[in-house]
N, C-alpha and C positions, 0 to 999 in steps of 0.2 A: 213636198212631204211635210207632214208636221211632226218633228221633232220632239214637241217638250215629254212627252210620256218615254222619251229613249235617251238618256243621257250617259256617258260613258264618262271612265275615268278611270283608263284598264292602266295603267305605269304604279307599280306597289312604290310604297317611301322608299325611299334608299335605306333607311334604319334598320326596316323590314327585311331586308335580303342580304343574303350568307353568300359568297360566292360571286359569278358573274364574272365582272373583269377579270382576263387574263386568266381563267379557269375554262373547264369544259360543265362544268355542274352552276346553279345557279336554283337556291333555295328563297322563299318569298314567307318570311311569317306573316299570315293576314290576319288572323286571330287566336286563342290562346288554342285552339284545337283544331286550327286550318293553315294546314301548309301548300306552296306550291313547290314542286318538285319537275327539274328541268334538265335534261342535258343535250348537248350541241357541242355536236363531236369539230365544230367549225369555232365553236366559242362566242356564235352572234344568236343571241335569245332573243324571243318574240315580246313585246311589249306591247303591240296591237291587242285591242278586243279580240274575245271569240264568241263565237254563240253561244257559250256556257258563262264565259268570264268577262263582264263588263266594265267591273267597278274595282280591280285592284288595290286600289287606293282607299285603305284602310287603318282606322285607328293604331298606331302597333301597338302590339301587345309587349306586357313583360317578357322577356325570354334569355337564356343563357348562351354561350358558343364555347363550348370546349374543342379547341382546334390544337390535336397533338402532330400534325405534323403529316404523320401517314393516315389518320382518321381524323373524324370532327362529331359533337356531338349538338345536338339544338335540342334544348330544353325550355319548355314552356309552363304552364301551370297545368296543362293535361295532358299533354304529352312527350316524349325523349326518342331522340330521332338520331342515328348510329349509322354513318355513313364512310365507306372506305376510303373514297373520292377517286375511285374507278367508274368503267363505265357501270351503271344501274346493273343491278342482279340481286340477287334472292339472297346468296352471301353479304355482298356490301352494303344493304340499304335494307332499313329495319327502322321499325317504328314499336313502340310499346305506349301505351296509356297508361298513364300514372295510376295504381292503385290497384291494379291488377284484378278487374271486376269482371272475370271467369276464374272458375275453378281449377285450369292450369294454364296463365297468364291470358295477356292482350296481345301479342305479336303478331305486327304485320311484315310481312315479307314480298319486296319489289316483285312483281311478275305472279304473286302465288297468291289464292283464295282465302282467306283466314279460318278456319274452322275450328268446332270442340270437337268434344269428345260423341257429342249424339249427333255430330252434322248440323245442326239446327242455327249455326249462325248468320244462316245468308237470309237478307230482309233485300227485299225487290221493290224497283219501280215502277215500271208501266213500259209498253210498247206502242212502237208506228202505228199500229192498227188492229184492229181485230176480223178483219175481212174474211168470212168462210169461217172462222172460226165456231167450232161447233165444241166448246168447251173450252179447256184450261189451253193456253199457248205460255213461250217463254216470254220473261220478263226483263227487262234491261234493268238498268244498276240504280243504286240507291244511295242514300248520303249516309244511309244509319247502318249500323247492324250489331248485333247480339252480343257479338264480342271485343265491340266499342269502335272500330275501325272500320271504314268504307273508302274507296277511290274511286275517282271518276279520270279515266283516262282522255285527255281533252287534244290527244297529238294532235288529230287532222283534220278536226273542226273547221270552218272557212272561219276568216278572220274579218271585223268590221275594222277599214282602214280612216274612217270617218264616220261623222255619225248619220252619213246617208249612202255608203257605196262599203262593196267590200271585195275580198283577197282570198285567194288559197293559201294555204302554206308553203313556204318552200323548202324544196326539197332537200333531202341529206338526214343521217342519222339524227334523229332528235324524237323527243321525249319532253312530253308537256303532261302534268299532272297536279290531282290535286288529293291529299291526304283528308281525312275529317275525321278525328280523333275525338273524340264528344261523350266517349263510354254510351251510357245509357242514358245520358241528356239528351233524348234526341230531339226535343224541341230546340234544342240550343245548335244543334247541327243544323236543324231546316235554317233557322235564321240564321247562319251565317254562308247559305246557299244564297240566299235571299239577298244577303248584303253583297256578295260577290257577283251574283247574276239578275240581279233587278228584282222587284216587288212584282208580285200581282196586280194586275190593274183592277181598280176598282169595273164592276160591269153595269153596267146600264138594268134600272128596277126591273124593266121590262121582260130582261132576257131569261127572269126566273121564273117566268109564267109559263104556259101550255104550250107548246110549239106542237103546229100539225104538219107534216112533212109524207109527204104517197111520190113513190114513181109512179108518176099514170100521167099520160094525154088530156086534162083538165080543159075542159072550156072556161074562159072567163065568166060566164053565165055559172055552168058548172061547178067551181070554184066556191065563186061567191053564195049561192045556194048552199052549199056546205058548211061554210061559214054561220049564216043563218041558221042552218040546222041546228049547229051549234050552240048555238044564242035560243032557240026554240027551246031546245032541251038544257038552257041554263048551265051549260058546260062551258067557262071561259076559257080563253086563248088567248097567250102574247104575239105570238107571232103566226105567218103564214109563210111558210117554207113552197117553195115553186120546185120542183125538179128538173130534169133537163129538158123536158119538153115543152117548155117555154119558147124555146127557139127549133127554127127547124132542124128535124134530126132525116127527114128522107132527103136526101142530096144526090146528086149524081156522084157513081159511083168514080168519075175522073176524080173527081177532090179528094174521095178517099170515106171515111166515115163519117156522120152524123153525130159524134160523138162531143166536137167542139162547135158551139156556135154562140154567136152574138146578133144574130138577129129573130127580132119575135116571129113565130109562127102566129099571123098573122088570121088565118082560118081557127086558131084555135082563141086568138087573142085580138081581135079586131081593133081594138082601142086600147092598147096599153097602159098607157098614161092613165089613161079614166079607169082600167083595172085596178093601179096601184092604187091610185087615189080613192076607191072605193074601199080597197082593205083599210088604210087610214083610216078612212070614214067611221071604218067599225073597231078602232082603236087597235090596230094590227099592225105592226112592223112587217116588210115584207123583203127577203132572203132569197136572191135567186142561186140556181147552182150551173157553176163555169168549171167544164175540165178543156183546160186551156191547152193541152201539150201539142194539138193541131196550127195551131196559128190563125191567123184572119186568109181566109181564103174570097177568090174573087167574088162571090155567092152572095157576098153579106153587105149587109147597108153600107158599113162603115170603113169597108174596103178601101174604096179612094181617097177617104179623109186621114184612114191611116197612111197611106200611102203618101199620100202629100204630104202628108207632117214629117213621115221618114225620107221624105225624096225619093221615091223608089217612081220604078219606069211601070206603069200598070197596061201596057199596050199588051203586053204577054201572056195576063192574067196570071204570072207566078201568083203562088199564096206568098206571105207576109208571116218567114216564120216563127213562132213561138222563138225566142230567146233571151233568155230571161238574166241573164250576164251581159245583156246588151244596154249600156245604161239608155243611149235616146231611144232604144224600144219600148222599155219598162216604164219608161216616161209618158209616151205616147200609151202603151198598152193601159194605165191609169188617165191620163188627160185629154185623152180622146175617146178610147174605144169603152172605157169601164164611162168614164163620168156623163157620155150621151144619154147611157141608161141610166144613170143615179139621175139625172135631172128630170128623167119621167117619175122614179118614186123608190128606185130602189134602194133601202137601207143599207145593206151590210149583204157579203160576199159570202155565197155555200161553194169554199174552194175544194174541186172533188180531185185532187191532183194522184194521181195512181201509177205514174209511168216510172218509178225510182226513184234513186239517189245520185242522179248523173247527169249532167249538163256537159256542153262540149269544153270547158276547165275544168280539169279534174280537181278534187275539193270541193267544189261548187254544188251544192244538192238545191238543186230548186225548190224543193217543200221547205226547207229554211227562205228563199231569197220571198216564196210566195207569201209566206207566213207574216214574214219580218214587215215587206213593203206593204201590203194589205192592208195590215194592223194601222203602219203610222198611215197610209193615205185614207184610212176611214176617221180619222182623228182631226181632219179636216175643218175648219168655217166652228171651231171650237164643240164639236161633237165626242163625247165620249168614246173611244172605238170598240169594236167590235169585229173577228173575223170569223168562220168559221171552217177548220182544217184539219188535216190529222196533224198529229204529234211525231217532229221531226229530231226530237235528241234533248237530252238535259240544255235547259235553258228557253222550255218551247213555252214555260208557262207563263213568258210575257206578252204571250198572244192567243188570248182566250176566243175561242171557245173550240175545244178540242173535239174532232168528228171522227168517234171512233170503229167508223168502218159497215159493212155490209156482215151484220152475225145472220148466224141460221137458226129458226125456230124452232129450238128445243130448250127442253129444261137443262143440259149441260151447258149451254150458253147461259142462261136464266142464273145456275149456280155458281158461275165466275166472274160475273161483272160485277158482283159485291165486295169481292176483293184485289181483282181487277182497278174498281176507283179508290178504295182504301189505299192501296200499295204507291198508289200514283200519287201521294202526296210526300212518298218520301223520297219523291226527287221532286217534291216542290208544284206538281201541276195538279191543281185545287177543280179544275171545269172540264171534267169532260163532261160529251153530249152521246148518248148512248142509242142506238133503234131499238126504243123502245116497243117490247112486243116481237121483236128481231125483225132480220128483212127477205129471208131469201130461205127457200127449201123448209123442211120440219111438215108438219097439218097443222089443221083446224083444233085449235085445244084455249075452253075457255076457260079453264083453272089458270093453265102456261098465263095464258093473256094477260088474265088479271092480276095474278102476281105480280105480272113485269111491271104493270103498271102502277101497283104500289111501289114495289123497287123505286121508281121513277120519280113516285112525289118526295122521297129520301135520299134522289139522286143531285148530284150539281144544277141539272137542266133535265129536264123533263121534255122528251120529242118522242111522239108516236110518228112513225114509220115503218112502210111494207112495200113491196114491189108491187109492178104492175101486173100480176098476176089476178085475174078480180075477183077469187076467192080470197084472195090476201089481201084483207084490209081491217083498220084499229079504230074504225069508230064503233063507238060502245052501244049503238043500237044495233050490229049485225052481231051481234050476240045473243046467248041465250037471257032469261031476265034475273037468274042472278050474276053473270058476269057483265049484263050490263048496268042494275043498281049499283055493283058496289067499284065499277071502273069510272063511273059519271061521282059517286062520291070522291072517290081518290084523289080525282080530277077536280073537284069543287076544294079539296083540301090544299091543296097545292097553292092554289090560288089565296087560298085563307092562313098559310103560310109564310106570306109573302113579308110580314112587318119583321116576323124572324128571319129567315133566311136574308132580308138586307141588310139587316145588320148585319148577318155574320158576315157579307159581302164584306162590307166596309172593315171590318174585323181581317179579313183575310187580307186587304190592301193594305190596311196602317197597321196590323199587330204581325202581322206574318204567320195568321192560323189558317191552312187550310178546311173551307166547310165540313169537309168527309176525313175524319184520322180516324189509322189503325185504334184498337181499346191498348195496343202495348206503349202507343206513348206515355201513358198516365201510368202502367203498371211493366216499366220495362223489365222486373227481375222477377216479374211471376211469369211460371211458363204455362198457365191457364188464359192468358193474355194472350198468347199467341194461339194457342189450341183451335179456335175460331176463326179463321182470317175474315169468315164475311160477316161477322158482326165491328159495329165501327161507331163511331162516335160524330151525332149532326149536330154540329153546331157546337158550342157551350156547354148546351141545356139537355141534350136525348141523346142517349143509345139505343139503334136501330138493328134489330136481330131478324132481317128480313126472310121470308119462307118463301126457299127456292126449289124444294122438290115436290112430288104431287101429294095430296093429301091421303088419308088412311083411308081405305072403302069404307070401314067399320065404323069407324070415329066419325068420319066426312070432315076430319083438321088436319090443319097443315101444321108437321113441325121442326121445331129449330133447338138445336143444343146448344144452347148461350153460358158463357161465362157471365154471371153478374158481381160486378167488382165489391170491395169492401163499403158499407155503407147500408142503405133502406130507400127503396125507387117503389115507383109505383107507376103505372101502364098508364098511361095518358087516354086512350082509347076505353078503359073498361073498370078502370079504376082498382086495381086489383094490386095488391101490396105484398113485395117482396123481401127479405134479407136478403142480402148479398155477400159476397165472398165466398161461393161456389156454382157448380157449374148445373143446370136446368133443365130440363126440355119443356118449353114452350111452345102451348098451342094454340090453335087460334083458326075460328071458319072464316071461309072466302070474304067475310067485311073486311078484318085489318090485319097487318102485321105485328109485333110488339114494337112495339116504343116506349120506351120506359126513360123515366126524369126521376132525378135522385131527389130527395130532401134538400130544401133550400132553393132549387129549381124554379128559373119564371120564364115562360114560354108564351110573348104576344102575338096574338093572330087578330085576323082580319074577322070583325064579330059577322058580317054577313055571311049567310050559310051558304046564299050562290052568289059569288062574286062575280063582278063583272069584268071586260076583259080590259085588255092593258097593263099598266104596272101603278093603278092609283092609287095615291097616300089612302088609306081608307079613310071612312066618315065616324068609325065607330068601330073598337080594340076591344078585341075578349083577352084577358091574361088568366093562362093557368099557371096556380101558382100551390106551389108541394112544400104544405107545411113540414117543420120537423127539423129544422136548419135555418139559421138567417139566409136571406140571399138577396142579392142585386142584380139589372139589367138596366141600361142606357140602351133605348129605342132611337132607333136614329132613321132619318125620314130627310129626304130633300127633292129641290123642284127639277131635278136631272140634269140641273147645269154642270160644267166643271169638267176639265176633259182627265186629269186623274186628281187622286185622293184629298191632297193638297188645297188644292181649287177650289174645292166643293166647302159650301156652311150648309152644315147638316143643321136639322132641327133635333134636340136632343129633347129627349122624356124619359127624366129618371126615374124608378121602378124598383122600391126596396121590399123585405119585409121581415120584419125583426121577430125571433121564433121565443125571446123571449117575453117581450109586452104583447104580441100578435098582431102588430099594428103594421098594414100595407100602406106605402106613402107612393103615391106618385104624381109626377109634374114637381114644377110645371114647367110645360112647354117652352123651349128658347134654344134658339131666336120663334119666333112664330111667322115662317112664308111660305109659301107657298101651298098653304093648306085651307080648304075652304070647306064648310063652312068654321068659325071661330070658337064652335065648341063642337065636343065629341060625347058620344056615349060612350061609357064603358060596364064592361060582363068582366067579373072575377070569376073564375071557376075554381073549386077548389077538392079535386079526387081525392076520397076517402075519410073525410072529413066531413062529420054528422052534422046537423045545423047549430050553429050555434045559438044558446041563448038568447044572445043580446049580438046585435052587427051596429055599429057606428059612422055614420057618414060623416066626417067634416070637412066643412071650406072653410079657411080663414075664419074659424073660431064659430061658424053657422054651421048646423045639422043640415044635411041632406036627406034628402026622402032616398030609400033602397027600398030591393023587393028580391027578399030574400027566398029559396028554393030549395029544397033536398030532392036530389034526385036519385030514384031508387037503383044502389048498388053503382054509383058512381061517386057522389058527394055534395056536398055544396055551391049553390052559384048563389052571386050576388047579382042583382041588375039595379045602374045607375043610370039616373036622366042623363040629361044634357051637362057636360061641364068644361067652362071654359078653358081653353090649351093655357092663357097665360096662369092659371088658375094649379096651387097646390092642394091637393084632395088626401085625407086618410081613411082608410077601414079600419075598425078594430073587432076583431073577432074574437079575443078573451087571449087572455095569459096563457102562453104554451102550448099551445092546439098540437095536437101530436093525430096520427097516423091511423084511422082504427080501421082494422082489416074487414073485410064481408065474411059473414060466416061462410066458412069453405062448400059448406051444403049447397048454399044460394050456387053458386060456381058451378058446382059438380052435376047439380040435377039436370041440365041443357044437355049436357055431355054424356049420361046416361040416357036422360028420354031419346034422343037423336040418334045412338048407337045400333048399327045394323045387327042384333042381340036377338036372342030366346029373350020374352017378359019374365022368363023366370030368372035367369041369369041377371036382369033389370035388377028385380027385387033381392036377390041376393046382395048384388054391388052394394043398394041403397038402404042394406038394415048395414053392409060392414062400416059405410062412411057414416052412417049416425049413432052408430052405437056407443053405450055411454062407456068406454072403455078408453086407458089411454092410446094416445095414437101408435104406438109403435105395435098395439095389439090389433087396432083397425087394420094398420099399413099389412100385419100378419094375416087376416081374414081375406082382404083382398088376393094377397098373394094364395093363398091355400085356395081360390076360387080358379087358378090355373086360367086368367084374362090373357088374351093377346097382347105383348107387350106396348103397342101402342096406344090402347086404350087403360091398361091402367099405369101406363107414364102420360097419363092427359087431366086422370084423376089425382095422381101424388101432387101433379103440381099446385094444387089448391090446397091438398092437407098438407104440407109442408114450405107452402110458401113463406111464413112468415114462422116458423120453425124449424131453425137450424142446428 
């Protein structure tokens, strides 16, 4: 196993901790708003890792200890902790947050819920799975919450008793916990999840590209013809997802089912090795999926080899079974049975584990033991790792990439997985991977489709999947031809995403930001912040207000009721300019969803319009970039070495621009590796911003040639030649460039003309929106025309977009 991406250092200072010897309580200060909280009615505390708690051993913070004898108080700089020194109860153990930021205190109480006065303080994390889910399910816990206070109960977690084997708890009264006190800092609470339970691992470029994933009986011919189809229609792909029919599933029915297997179906797959090697070939990583809980039965190639390795008598043909607490099992099950197949071609493990949370030691949940060892033994011959599994408990998002489950095709599914991934960050897990388009039950709906698959390029990971049902399938030519234009776009976007999204990667390994946050991290005390849970924040640079229910008949738009924070954003997609600090409806036909970048904002993509597949540094960066605010971005780019964050020499390209000279600065490039060719083109684009004047290209005190554009009802692009990476370059587009919105008419006439209407009721809309009268008289004319409310909240939002 390779170790270095897993390192522990669960024993808190001694300075840290209240209690303990000779006591039955035993309190651990980890930081100024994370406590752990213990009791062992035996008086012997756990000191071993848990799946939640690796890294104990932490700076100490300031703190007080008022110890009167029959109570004791611990006082920190954000929180005061009131303990009787009985056993834990709702009387004895009390926590408060300094500063009391609710309207009738912060009070947490042992064993009890914290709540206000409207209910509204419980803030959620994410669940084992979403399987069959056909809408909202419940959520497990979180690190934050409303009224400053969160726990994570960690009693019975399995323990790592090294940093390659592990332990259940043992048994008897006890109580293991952890307080997170952080008020409304709740950035400040994920990283101290994070310092306590590992970092996100950096993930491999690749894995944020297009993943194609079908239950069906693939031929290798099959397969690969799909692929190319792919590539015919200019739709790139990272990866090639295999499902279980890679190996044989008809079996005699003595063995049991078809469910587990490890040898290729060889009718379906003649030549494996040259399979895999072919997906290679076409820059595809390739992901098989193993539901392990059968064991190696006699059937399979590698029957006897495991068997030898375990000493086992195979004259009887017993199967070999799955035990995953077995250490020389689990050894063999990766050094035999798993790496025969790695050595044909296979990347990285689609672990489909479904059978519980039960091993034959109790404690022991195999979807941890699967996750945990997976992860480090893909981390192997110095390869970054990768697994992909469901989510087994706080602590799972050290082992990326989260598989969350078999959903059913509907729009109630469509409309939870938005917040669904949002919420998942506030216990820390930044990746999940979603079935895109869902997998199972629902019809044929190519609005549903499409949506999802926008959702998807604003997702962690982006995977089209559907069952073997052969009406049910997501590539975007068995559609009609507008849900197949604008799913092959979405899909081409994604990929043209890619110079963003790894940063932010990188960003979520070394800064401890999940890609997808709630919008209430940045606006914890507005309750217009939370009002939306599926609007959320990608990345730094966009907020993503994705449309999840079906569109208007009338209108033919899809819409969404967004909160837009304090400040001035403008839609990256349409170039349309907002004020913000209230709340919207937002619409928008089957092309895009909103996306909106505030002022100051620099969002680099990949300037080709069909990119190709893999995860390549591009040759050529279009940056949009949203005058009206200074702003910076560090573009970070490397050759995929480096198995985590640490490791890695990123190439950096700094990316400013100053709102008050108007001058864009970027480069230059450093280190310069693994990037070919030695200069790049670059595309500035610039929404809502008229041409300017005069545009300035300089290198090193030379004018460059540019070729400058207005484009209509969007804004300005710049296009530059070739310029070298070691190479610093400026734009200057004039003093203060500000913001200037489309006239609302321009907007509103598409949405008129396109309206399933009487032409008379057309012409009436279109004297009330041009008329020369102040707006609040239009917004009146409109209204006394008695419109369906969805179309004229499709038209407000352009006469009042940027009048608040």
């Amino acid at each position: 196993m390779h170790h270095k991406n897993f390192s522990i250092s669960p024993i808190a200072d001694p300075a840290a901790v209240v209690g303990g010897d000779g006591c039955q309580y035993r309190f651990s200060v980890l930081a100024d708003g994370l406590l752990r909280y213990e009791w062992a009615a035996d008086g012997i505390f756990e000191d071993r890792a848990s799946t939640f708690a690796v890294r104990r051993q932490q700076p100490v913070p300031h703190f007080r200890v008022i110890d009167r004898g029959y109570d004791l108080e611990i006082i920190t700089d954000r929180v005061r902790l009131v303990y009787d020194k009985k056993r834990f109860s709702a009387s004895g153990l009390s926590a408060q947050v300094r500063g009391n930021i609710t309207e009738w205190q912060s009070v947490w109480r042992y064993g009890t819920e914290p709540i206000d006065l409207e209910g509204r303080n419980k803030l959620y994390g994410t669940a084992r799975t979403l399987d069959l889910a056909d809408g909202r399910i419940p959520l497990g816990p979180a690190v934050i919450s409303r009224c400053g206070i969160a726990v994570i109960d960690d009693s019975e977690t399995m323990l790592f008793v090294s940093d390659d084997w592990v332990a259940p708890r043992p048994s008897g009264d006890r109580v293991d916990g952890y307080l997170f006190a952080y008020g409304h800092d709740y950035r400040a609470a994920i990283r101290a999840l994070y310092a306590i339970s590992g970092n996100q691992p950096l993930l491999p470029r690749w894995a944020l590209g297009n993943w194609w994933s079908r239950y069906y009986p693939y031929t290798a011919d099959e397969y690969l013809a799909l692929m190319d189809r792919f590539r015919t229609e200019r739709v790139p792909l990272s990866v090639g997802v295999i499902d279980m029919d890679w190996h044989i599933v008809d079996v005699d029915p003595v063995h049991g089912s078809g469910w587990t297997g490890y040898s290729w179906n060889l009718q379906l797959f003649p030549d494996p090795a040259g399979f895999l090697t072919a997906l290679h070939d076409r820059d595809l990583k390739a992901t098989l999926n193993v539901h392990p809980a059968d064991g190696i039965r006699s059937f399979e190639d590698g029957y006897h080899e495991v068997a030898q390795a375990l000493g086992r008598d195979v004259s009887s043909g017993d199967p070999i079974a799955f035990d995953v607490i077995d250490r020389e099992f689990l050894n063999v099950y990766f050094n035999v049975l798993h790496r025969r197949l790695e050595n044909q071609g296979v990347d990285f493990w689609w672990v489909d584990w479904q059978q519980g949370q039960y091993s034959r030691t109790p404690g022991i949940d195999p979807l941890w033991m699967l996750n945990h060892f997976h992860f480090l033994d893909n981390a192997r011959d110095g390869r970054r790792p990768l697994t992909f599994s469901r989510f087994a408990g706080p602590g799972s998002h050290r082992y990326p990439v989260g598989f969350s489950g078999d959903t059913v095709v509907t729009w109630a599914s469509l409309d939870f997985q938005p917040e669904f991934t949002a919420t998942a960050s506030n216990i820390g897990y930044g990746w999940w991977s979603h079935d895109i388009g869902g997998h199972i039950f629902g019809s044929k709906d190519d609005e549903l489709a499409t949506r999802w698959v926008q959702l998807g390029v604003f997702s962690p990971i982006l995977r089209l999947h559907s069952s073997n049902n052969p009406f049910n399938t997501k590539e975007p030519w068995a559609f009609g031809s507008e849900a197949r234009e604008n799913m092959i776009e979405a899909l081409r976007l994604r990929h043209r995403l890619m110079p963003y999204m790894y940063t932010m990667n990188v960003r979520a390994a070394r800064d401890n930001e999940p890609l997808v946050q709630p919008i209430y991290w940045d606006y914890p005390k507005r309750d217009e912040a939370y009002s939306n849970r599926n609007e959320y924040r990608f990345g730094s640079e966009l907020i993503v207000a994705p449309v999840t229910t079906p569109r208007d008949p009338r209108t033919r738009l899809g819409g969404v009721l967004a909160w837009l924070p304090p400040g001035r954003y403008v839609d990256v997609f349409n170039g349309t300019v907002y004020d913000g600090d209230r709340h919207l409806w937002l619409h928008r036909s089957l092309k895009a969803v909103p996306v909106l970048a505030a002022e100051g904002a620099i969002v680099p993509l990949d300037a080709a319009a069909e990119p190709r597949n893999g995860g390549h540094n591009p040759t050529a960066i279009e940056v949009i970039i949203v005058v009206g605010a200074d702003g910076t971005f560090e573009l970070l780019e490397d050759d995929g070495t480096g198995v985590v964050v640490d490791d890695v020499q990123f190439s950096r390209t700094p990316i400013s621009f100053s709102q008050e000279s108007g001058i864009i600065r970027i480069g230059p490039t450093s280190p310069v590796i693994s990037l070919a060719p030695i200069t790049r083109e670059w595309t500035l684009r610039f929404p809502a911003l008229p041409k300017p004047k005069t545009v300035n290209v300089v290198i090193e005190d030379r004018e460059h040639a540019a070729v400058v554009t207005e484009e209509n009802f969007y804004g300005t692009v710049v296009h530059l030649g070739p310029i070298p990476l070691d190479k610093e370059f400026t734009v200057d587009i004039g003093r203060q460039p500000k913001l200037v919105p489309t006239d609302a008419s321009v907007r509103i006439y598409p949405i008129v003309d396109d309206a399933q209407i009487s032409f008379e009721l057309k012409l009436s809309i279109w004297k009330a929106v041009t008329s020369d009268v102040p707006l609040s008289a239009r917004i009146g004319q409109l209204r006394a025309l008695g419109l369906d409310l969805a179309l004229l909240d499709a038209i407000l939002e352009y006469l009042v977009a940027t009048h608040v």
